[in-house]
N, C-alpha and C positions, 0 to 999 in steps of 0.2 A: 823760594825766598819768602818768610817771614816779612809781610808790610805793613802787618793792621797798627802798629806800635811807635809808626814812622810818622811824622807830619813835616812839611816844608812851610817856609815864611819867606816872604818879598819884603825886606824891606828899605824903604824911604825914607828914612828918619831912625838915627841917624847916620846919615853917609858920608862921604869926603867928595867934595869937589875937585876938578882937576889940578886948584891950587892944593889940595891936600889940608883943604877949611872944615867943619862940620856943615853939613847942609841938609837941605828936604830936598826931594827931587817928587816931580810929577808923575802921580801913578797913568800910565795909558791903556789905553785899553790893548793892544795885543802883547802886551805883558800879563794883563790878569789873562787872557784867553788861554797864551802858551803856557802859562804856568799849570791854568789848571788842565790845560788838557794832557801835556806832560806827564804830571802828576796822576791823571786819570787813568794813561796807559803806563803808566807800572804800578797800579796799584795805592797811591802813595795818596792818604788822606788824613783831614782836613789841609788846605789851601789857606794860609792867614796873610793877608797884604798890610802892611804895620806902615800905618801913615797918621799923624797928630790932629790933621785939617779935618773941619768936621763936611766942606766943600769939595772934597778927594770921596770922602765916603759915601758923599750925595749922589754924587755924579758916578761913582760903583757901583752903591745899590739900585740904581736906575738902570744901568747895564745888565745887572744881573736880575733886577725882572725879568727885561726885554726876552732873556735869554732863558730864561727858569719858567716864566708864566707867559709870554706875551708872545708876539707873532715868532719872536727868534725861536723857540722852542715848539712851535709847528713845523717851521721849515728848516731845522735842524737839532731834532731832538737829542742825539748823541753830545752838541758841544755844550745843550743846555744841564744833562746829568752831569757835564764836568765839573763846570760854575755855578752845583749844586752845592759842594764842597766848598767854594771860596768865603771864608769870614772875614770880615773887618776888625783889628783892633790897634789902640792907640798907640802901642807901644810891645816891647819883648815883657816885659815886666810881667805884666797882664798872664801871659802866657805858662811862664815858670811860675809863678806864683800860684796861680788862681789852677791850672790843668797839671802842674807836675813835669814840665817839659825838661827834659836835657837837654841844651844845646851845644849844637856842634857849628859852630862855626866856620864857614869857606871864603878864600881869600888867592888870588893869584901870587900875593907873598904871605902869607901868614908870618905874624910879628912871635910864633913860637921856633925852635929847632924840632920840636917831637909833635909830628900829625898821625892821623888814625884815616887808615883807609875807612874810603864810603861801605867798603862791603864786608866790611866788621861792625857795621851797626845792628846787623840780621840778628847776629848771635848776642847781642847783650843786653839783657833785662830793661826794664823800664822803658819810660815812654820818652822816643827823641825827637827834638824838633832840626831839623836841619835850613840853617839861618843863611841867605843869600843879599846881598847888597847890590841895589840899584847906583846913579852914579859911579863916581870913581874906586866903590866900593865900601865895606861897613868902615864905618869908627868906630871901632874895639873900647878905646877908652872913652866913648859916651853909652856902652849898653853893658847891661848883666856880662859878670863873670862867665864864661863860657867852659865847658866839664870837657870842651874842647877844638881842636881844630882839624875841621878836613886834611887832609894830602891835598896838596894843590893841581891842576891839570899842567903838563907838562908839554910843551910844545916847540917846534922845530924853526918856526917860521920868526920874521920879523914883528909881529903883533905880540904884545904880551898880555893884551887884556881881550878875554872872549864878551862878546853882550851876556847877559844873563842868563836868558832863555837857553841860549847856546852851553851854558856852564850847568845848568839845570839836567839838561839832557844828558851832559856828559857823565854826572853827578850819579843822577839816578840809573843810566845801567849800569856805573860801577856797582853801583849800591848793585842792583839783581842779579852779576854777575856771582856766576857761583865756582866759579876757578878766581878766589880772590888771589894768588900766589902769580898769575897771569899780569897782575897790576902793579906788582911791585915798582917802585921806581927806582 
């Protein structure tokens, strides 16, 4: 699989609340951890956390010393190479505009009828960012037009919303899977 072309984004702003409001949510720290480690074991680079507060970004970059330069990256050098990858930036805007990103949007209901499996992004040109929402999920109609929408993860049980991380994971071995016809829904 094809990953140098892929990048994932966390983001906090803007999300929906469980009234279904626009909101910011608090980035924590083992959501940037899982994200980037995640990310690190399938290959999947840069890591961008999309938060407004410039007090979210303080208290990030402060983490990601700890973990990149400081005692955390002695005594765990592996999770500091993941959280090497993680950037800060203010918004998706930033992203598509200023790097060239594609995004693809994921959503446990995506507000389209027509999604695109994760593991059709290997084969298509240009550079994707694959967009994940913190809280009750993204608010579509406060970010960039999106070139599209994940397949959503499909599930059997009484829960209909996975945490993030959890959706990340699932996300990305779709994406490395290489019997994508195995995923159909």
């Amino acid at each position: 699989m094809k990953t140098d072309s892929i990048a994932a984004a966390l983001v906090h702003w803007p999300v929906l609340d469980r009234f279904g409001k626009t909101t910011a949510t608090a980035i924590t720290p083992i959501d940037v951890h899982d994200f980037a480690r995640s990310c690190a074991f399938f290959g999947i680079r840069p890591v961008y956390i999309v938060h407004p507060s410039e007090g979210m970004h303080a208290m990030v970059r402060e983490m990601l010393a700890y973990w990149t330069r400081g005692e955390g990256a002695k005594r765990n050098p592996s999770r500091g190479k993941a959280l090497e990858q993680v950037h800060l930036v203010r918004d998706l805007d930033v992203l598509r505009q200023e790097c060239g990103y594609r995004l693809w949007y994921t959503s446990a209901r995506p507000p389209v009828d027509s999604t695109v499996q994760p593991s059709a992004l290997a084969g298509m040109t240009g550079r994707h960012l694959i967009v994940f929402g913190t809280g009750h999920g993204l608010d579509a109609e406060s970010l960039p037009e999106p070139n599209g929408w994940l397949s959503p993860i499909e599930g059997e049980g009484m829960v209909r919303h996975l945490s993030v991380r959890a959706a990340l994971a699932i996300y990305l071995d779709r994406l490395a899977s290489r019997d994508a016809s195995s995923l159909e829904a």
